[in-house]
TIFIBA-456550 format. One line per field, with one value per residue (C-alpha): residue in one letter; residue number from 0; x, y, z. Coordinates in nm, 4 decimals. Each point is the difference from the previous one (the first is absolute). Layout:
BEGIN
rest <- (A:...)
nr <- (NUM:...)
xx <- (X:...)
yy <- (Y:...)
zz <- (Z:...)
//
This chain:
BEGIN
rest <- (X:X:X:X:X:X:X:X:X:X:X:X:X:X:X:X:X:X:X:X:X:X:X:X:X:X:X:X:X:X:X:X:X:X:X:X:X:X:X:X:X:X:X:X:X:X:X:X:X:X:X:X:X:X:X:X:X:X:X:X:X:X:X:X:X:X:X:X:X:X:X:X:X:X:X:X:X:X:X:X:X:X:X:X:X:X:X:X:X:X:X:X:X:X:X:X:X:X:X:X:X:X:X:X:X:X:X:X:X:X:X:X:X:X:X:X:X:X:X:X:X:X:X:X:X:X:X:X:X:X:X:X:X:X:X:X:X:X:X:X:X:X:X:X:X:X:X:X:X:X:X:X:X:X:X:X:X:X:X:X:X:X:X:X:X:X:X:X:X:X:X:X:X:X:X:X:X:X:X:X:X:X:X:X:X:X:X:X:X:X:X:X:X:X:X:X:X:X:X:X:X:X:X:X:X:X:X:X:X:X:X:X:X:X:X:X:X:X:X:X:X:X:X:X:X:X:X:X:X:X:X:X:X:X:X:X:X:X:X:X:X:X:X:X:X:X:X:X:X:X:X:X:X:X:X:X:X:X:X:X:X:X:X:X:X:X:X:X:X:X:X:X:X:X:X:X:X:X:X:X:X:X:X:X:X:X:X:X:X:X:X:X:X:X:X:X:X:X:X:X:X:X:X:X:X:X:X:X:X:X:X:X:X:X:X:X:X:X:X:X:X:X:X:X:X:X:X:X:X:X:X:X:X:X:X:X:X:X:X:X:X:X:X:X:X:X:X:X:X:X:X:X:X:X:X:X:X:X:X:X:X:X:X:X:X:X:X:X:X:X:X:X:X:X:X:X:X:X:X:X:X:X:X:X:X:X:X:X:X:X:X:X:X:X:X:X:X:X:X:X:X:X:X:X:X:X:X:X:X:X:X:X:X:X:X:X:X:X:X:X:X:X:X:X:X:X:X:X:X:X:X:X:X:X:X:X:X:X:X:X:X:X:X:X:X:X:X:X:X:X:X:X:X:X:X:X:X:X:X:X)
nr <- (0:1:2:3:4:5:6:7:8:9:10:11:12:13:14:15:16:17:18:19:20:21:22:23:24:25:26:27:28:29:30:31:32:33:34:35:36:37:38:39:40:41:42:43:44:45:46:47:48:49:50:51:52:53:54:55:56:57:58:59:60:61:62:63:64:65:66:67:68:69:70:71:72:73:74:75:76:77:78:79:80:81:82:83:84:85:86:87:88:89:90:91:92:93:94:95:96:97:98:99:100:101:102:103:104:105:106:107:108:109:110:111:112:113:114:115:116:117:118:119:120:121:122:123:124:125:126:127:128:129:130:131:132:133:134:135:136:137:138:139:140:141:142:143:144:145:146:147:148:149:150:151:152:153:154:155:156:157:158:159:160:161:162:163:164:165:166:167:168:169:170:171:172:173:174:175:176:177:178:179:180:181:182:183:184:185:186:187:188:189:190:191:192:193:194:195:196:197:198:199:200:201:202:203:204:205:206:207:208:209:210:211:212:213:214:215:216:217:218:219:220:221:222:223:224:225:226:227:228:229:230:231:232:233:234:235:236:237:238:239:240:241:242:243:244:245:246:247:248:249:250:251:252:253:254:255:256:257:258:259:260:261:262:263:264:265:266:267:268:269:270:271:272:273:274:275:276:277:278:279:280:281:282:283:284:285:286:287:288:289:290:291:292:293:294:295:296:297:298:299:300:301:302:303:304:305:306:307:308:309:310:311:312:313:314:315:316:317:318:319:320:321:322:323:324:325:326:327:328:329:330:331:332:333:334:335:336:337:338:339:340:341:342:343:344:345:346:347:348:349:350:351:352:353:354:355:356:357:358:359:360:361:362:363:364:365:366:367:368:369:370:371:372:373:374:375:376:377:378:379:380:381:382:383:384:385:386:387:388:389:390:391:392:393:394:395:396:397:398:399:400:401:402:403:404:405:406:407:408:409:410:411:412:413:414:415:416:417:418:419:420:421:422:423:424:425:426:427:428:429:430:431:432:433:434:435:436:437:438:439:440:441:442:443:444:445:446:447:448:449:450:451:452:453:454:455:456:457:458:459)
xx <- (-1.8226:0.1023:-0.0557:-0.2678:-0.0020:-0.0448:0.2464:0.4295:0.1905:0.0793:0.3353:0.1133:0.0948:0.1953:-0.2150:-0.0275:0.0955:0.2649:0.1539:-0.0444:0.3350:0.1876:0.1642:-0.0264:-0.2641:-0.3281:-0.1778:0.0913:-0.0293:-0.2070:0.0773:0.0295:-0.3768:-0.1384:0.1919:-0.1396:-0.3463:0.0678:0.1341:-0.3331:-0.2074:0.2044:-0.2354:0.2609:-0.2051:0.0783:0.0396:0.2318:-0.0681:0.2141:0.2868:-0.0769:-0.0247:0.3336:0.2446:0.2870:-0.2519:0.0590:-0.1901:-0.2372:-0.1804:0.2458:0.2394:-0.3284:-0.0807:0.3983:-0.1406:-0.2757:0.2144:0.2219:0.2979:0.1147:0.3061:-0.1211:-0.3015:0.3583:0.1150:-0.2870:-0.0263:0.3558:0.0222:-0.1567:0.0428:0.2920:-0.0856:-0.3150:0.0067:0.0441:-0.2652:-0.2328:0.0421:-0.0495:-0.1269:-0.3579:-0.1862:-0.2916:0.0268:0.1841:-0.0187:-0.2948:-0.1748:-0.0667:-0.0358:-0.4131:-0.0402:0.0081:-0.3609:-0.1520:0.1729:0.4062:0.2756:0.2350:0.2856:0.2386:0.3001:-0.0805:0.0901:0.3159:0.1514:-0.0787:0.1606:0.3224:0.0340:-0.0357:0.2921:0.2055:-0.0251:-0.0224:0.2531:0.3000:0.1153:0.0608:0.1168:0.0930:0.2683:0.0033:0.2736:0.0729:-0.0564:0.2656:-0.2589:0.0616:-0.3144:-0.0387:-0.2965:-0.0090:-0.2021:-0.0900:-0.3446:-0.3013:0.0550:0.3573:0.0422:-0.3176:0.2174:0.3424:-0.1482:-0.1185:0.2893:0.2378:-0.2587:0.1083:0.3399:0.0702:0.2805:-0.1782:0.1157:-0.2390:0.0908:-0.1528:0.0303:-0.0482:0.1681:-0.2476:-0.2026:-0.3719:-0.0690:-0.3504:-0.0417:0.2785:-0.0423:-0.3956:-0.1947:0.0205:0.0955:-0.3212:-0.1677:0.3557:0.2707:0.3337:0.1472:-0.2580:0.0882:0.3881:-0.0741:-0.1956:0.2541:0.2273:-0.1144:0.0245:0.3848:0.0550:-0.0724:0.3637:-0.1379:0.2950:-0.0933:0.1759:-0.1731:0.0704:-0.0476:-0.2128:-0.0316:-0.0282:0.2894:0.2468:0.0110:-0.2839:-0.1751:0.2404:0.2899:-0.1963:0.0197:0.3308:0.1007:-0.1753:-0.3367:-0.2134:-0.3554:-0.0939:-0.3281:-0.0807:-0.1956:0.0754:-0.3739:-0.1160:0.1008:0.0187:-0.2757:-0.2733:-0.0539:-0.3322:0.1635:-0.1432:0.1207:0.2119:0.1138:0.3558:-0.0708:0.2211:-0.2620:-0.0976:0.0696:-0.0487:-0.1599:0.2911:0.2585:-0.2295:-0.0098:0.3553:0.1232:-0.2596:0.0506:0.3403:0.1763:-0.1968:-0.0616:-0.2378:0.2059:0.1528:0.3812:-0.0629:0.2533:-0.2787:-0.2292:-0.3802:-0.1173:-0.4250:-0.1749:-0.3373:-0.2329:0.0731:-0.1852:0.0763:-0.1896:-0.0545:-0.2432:0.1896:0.2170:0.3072:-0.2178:-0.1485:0.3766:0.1096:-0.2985:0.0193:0.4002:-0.0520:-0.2704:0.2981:0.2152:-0.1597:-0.2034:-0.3547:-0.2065:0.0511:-0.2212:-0.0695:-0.0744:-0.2126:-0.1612:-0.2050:-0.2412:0.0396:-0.1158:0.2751:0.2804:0.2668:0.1578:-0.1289:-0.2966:0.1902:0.2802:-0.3033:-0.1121:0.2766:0.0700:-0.3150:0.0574:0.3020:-0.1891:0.1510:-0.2536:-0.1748:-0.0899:-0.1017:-0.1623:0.3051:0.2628:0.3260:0.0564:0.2941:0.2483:0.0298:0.3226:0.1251:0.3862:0.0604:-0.1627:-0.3890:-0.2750:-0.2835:-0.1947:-0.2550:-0.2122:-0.3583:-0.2707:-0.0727:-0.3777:0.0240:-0.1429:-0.0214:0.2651:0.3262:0.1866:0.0788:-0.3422:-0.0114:-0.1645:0.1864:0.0585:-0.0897:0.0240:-0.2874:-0.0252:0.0557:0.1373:0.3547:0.1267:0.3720:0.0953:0.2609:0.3139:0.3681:0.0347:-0.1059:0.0817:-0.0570:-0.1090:-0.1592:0.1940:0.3222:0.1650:0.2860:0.3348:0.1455:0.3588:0.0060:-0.1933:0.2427:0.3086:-0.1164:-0.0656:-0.1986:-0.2482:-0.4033:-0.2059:-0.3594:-0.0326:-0.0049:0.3020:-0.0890:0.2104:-0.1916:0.0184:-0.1596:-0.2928:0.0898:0.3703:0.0877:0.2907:0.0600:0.0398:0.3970:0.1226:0.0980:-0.1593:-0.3383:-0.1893:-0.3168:-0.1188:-0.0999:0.2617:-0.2168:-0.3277:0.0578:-0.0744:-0.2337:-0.0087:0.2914:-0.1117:-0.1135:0.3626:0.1280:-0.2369:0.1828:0.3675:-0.1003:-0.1293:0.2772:0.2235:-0.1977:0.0770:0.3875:-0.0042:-0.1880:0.2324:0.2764:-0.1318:-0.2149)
yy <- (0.7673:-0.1053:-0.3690:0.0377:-0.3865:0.0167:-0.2303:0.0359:-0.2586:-0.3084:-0.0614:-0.3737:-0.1512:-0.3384:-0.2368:0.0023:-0.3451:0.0026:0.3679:-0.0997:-0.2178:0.1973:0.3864:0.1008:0.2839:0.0033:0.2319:-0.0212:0.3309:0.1214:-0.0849:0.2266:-0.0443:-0.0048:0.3048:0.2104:-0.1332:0.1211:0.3481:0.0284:0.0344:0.3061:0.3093:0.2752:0.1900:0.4295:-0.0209:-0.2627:-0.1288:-0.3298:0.2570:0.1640:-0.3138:-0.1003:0.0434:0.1067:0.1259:-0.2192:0.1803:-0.3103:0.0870:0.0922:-0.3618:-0.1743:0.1791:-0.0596:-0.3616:-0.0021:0.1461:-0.3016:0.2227:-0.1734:0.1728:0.3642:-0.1543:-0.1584:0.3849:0.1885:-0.2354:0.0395:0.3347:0.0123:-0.3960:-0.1976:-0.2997:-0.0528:-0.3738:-0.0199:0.2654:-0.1856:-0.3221:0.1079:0.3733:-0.0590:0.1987:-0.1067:0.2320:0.3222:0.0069:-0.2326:0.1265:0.3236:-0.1631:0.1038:-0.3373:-0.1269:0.1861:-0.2143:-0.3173:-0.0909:0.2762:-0.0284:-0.2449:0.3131:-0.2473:-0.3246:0.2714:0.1331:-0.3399:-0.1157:0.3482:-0.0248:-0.3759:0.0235:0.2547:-0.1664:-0.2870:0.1695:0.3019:0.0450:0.2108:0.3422:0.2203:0.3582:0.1365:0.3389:0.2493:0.0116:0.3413:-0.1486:0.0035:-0.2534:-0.1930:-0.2953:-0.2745:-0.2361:-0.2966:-0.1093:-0.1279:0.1943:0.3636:-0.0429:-0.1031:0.2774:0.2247:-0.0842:-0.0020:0.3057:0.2171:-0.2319:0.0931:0.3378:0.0076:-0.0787:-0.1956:-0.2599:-0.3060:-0.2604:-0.1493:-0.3028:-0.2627:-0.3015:-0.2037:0.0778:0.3011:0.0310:0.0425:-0.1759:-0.0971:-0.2302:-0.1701:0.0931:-0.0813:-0.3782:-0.0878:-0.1329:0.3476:0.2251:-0.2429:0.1345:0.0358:0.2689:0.1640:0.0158:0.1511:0.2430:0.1350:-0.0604:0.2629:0.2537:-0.0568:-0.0435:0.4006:0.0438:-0.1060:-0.1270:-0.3185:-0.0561:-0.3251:-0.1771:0.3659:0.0518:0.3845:0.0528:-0.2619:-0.0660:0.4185:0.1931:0.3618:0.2431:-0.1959:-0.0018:0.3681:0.0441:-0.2382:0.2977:-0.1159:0.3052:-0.1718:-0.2851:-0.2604:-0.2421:-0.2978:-0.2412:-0.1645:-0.1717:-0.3008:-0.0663:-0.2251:0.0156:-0.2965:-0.0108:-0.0747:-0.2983:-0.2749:-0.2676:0.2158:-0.0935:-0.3353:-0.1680:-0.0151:0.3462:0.2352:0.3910:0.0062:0.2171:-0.2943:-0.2076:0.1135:0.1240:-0.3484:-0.1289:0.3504:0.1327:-0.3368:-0.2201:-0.2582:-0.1182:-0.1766:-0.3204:0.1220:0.3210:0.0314:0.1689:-0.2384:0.0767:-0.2484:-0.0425:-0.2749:-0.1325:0.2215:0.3654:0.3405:0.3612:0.2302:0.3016:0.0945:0.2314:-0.0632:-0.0563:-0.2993:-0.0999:-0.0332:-0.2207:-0.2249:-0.0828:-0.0623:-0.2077:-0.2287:0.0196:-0.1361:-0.3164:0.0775:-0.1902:0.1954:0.4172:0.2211:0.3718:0.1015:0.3736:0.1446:0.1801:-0.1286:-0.0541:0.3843:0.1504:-0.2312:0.2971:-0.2255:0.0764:-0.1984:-0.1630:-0.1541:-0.1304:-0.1837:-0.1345:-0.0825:-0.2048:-0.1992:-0.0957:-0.1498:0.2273:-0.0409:0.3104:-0.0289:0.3818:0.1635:-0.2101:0.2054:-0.2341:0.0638:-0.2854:-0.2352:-0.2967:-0.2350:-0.2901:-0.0697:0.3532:-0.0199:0.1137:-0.2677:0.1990:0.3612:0.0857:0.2574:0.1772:0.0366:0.3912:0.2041:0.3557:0.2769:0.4080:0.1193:0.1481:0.2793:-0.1925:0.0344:-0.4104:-0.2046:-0.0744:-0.3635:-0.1489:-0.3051:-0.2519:-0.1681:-0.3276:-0.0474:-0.1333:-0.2759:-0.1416:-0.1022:-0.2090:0.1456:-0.0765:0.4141:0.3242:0.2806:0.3385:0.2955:0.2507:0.2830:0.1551:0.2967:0.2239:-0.1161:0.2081:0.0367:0.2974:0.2224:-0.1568:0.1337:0.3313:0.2780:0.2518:-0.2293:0.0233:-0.3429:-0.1187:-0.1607:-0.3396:0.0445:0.1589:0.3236:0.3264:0.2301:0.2523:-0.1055:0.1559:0.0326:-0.3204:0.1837:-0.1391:0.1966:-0.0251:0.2334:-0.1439:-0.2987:-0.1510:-0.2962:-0.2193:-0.3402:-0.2445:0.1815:0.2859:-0.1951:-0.3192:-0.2787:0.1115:-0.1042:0.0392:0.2626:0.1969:-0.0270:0.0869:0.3630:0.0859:-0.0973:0.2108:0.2653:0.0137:0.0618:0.2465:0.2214:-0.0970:0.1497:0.3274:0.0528:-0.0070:0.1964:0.1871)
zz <- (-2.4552:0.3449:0.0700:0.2701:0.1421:0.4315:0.0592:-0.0251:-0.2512:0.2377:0.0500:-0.0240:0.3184:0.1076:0.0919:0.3814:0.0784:-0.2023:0.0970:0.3548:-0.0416:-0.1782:-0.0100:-0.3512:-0.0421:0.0437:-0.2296:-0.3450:-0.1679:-0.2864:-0.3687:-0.2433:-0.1209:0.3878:0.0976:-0.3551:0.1256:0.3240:-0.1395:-0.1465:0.2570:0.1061:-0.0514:-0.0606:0.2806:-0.0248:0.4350:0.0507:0.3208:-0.0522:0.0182:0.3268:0.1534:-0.1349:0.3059:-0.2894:-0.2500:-0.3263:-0.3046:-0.0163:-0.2773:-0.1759:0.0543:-0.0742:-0.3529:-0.0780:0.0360:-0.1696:-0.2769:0.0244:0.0446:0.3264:0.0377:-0.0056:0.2725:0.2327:-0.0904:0.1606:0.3213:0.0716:-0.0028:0.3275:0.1390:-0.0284:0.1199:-0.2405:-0.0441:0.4080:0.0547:-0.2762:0.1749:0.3884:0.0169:0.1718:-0.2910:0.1131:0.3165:-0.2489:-0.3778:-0.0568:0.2902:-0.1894:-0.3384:-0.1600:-0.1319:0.3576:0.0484:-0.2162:0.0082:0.0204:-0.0111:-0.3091:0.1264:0.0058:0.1909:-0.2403:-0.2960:0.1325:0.1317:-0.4334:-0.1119:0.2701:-0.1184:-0.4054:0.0520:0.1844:-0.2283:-0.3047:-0.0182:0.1445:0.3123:-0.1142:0.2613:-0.0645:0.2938:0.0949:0.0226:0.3913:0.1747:0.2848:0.2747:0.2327:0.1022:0.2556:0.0112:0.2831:-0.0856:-0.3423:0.0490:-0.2107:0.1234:-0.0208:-0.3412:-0.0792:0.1452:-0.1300:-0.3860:-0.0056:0.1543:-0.2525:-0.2896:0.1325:0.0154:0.3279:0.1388:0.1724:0.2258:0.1358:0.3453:0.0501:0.3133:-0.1566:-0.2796:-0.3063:-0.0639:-0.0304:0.3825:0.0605:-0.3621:0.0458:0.3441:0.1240:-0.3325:-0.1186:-0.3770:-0.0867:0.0678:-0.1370:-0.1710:0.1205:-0.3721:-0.1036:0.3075:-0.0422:-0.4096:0.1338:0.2456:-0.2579:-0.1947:0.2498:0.1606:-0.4277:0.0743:0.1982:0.3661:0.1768:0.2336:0.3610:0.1072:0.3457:0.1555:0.3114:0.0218:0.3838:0.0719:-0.2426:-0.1019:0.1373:-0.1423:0.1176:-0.1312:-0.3457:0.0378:0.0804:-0.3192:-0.2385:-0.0221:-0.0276:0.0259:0.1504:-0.0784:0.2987:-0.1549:0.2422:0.0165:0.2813:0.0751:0.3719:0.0675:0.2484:0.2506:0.1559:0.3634:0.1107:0.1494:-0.2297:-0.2269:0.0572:-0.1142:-0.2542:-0.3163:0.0444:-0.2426:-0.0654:-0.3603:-0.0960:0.0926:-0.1790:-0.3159:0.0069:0.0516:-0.2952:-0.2580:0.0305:0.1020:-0.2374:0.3033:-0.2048:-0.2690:0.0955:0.0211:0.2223:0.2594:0.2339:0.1920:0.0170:0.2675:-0.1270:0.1565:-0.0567:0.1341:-0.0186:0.1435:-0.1525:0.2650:-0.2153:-0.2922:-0.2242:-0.3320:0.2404:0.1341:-0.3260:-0.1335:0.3251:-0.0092:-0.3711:0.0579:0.2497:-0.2057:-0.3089:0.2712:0.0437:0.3180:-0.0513:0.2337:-0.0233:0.1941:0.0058:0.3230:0.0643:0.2205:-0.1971:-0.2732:-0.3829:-0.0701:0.2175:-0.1571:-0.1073:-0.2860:-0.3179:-0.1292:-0.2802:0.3023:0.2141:-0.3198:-0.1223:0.3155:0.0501:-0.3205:0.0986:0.3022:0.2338:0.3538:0.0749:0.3911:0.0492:0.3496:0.1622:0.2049:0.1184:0.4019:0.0541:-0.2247:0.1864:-0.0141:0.0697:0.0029:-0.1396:-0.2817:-0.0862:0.0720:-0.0497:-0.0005:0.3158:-0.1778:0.1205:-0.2222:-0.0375:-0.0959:-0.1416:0.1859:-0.0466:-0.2323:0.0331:-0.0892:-0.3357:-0.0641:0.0385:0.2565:0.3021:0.1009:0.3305:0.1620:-0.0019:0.3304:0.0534:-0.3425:0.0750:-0.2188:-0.1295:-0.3124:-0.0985:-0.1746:-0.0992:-0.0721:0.0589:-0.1949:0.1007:-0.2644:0.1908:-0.1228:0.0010:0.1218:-0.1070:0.1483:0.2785:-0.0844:-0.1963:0.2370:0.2790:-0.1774:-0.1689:0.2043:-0.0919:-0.2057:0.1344:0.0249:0.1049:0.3250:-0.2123:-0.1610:-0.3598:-0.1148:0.0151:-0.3050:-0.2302:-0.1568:-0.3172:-0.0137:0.1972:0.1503:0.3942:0.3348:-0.1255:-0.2156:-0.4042:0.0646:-0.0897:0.0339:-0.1566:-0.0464:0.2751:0.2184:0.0170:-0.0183:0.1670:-0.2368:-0.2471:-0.4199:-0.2630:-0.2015:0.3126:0.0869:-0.3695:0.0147:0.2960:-0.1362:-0.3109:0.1569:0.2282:-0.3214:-0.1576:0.3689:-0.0571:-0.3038:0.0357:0.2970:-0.1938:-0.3235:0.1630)
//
């Protein structure tokens, strides 16, 4: 008999005043008990809409009966079959929006807690059995990645599981793409990041770090090395500015420098090498996870004041509702129908934020309510920084220096819709290259999907 209570298991928490100083993570996971309690409110339903929702499709029931049958390793089994990143996906995936979304307990009260269960599966393995990783015979086939953020490392696992010779280009100094420098340890702790994409370059991926495809050895060179496919999962990380005056300031930051600085070069801990300059007062103009992360960075910091600015109101705040609410307990200053139109500075550096208060009218082609400017609304607000996190775009240099290879207008790669093959013959593409910047396991379907096209053209 299914356990038929409305509401998830609550997951234990840090206590917000206390998290709020420190970077150690912020939800603590199920126990054993909670996540069996959980497991039970799973209905085994015959249409499994969780499934369909499921951007890689993970057999959901069938991970969450594993669990209920306590046999934890056979439930890791059957979600990494199609995910491998589980205890990422189970930490930031926005099920609410996918999985959950489609769960039939959400009709009549709370959806199963479908990512709680599969962050408490990913975990009790990796803590409980050892890595077991099963190589595969190599069918020679010469595969490049570039970029080993989610759809990379999607897409590099699943050729290797295959067979395929596969190398990884990546431009920075660590792997993990936006797992590593965009989302802060206290929402993804780096370690679980680096065992997870341990156990796919454990497959045979070879690793050239340091490597900007596009300037240090571009496409066509890939080709002529002997690459015979080639994934683009370069993501997006080329900031957008909202061109207004003072943005050239000194104490202005892009969110992606920001959290760069603070994630990948650990400015937060007391010996980084890498300065993060956070004053007193701080704006993040923005209302999506991006800006969620900043602002709540910023506070851990040791700024005393942190404010959200958005011009739209609390309903059409993009971050997921979990973010906003942490974010608010944290004490994080929600100042919403506010749009920023000047920094202001004094000696170079920021002083303060002009901003306009804003009233939304008919709706847009979003389907959301367009913002407008109240009249007579100007007012400033004192600040030591501003940081920026209204979105990113993919970077430029790799349709600069590959010819042949389609884009949008704004930048993002054109392909296939079901093949993710480009305008450019043996190569494909997926992820927030493709997309713009968009969720992680949005970005692993396409990397996966991607591979599943390498292969058929080369067995087919």
């Amino acid at each position: 008999m299914a356990n038929m209570s409305l509401h998830k298991v609550e997951m234990k928490e840090q206590d917000p005043k206390i998290r709020n100083q420190n970077f150690e993570e912020v939800a603590l996971g199920y126990t054993k008990e909670e996540a069996l309690e959980e497991a039970s409110r799973c209905l085994d339903c015959k249409q499994r809409f969780c499934v369909a929702g499921c951007p890689v499709n993970v057999p959901i029931p069938e991970f969450i009966q594993a669990v209920l049958d306590e046999d934890f390793l056979r439930a890791y089994e059957i979600i990494m079959s199609e995910n491998s990143l589980p205890a990422v996906c189970g930490r930031v995936c926005p099920q609410e929006n996918q999985c959950e979304n489609k769960c039939i307990r959400g009709k009549k009260g709370q959806p199963v807690a479908i990512g709680r269960l599969e962050r408490f599966v990913a975990d009790y393995v990796m803590e409980n059995y050892p890595d077991k990783i099963d190589k595969v015979e190599s069918n020679g086939i010469k595969v490049a990645v570039v970029g080993s953020g989610p759809a990379g490392i999607a897409c590099a696992g699943e050729l290797a599981k295959k067979g395929y010779d596969v190398t990884i280009f990546e431009a920075l100094h660590e792997l993990g793409g936006v797992l590593i420098y965009g989302i802060p340890e206290f929402r993804l702790p780096k370690d679980i990041v680096r065992k997870e994409i341990k156990k796919v370059t454990d497959l045979g991926v070879k690793v050239r770090k340091n490597v900007v495809v596009g300037r240090s050895i571009t496409i066509d060179e890939l080709i002529e090395e002997g690459f015979e496919a080639i994934f683009i999962g370069s993501g997006a990380g080329l900031p957008i500015f909202m061109n207004i005056e003072g943005e050239n300031l000194n104490g202005v930051y892009s969110a992606n420098e920001f959290l760069t600085r603070a994630n990948l070069m650990k400015a937060y801990l007391p010996d980084s090498r890498t300065p993060l300059i956070v004053g007193q007062k701080v704006a993040v103009v923005g209302g999506g996870n991006v800006a969620m992360d900043a602002a709540r960075t910023a506070k851990r910091m040791g700024a005393k004041e942190v404010y959200i600015i958005y011009r739209r109101g609390e309903e059409e705040l993009p971050a997921r509702l979990e973010e906003v609410h942490h974010a608010k307990e944290e004490g994080i200053i929600f100042k919403l129908l506010t749009n920023p139109t000047e920094i202001l500075g004094e000696d170079g550096w920021v002083k303060a934020i002009k901003c306009i208060e804003m009233e939304l009218g008919e709706a847009d082609e979003s389907g959301r309510r367009r913002p407008q400017p109240k009249p007579a609304s100007e007012h400033v607000l004192d600040m030591d920084t501003v940081i920026i996190a209204i979105g990113q775009t993919p970077n430029p240099l790799l349709r600069q220096t590959t010819k042949g290879l389609d884009t949008h207008d704004w930048g993002g790669i054109i392909v296939h819709e079901d093949t993710m093959e480009t305008s450019k013959e043996k190569v494909y593409a997926g992820g927030d290259a493709v997309t713009g910047a968009a969720t992680v396991i949005l970005a692993m379907g396409a990397g996966k999907k991607a591979a599943i096209a390498i292969d058929k053209e080369f067995t087919r």
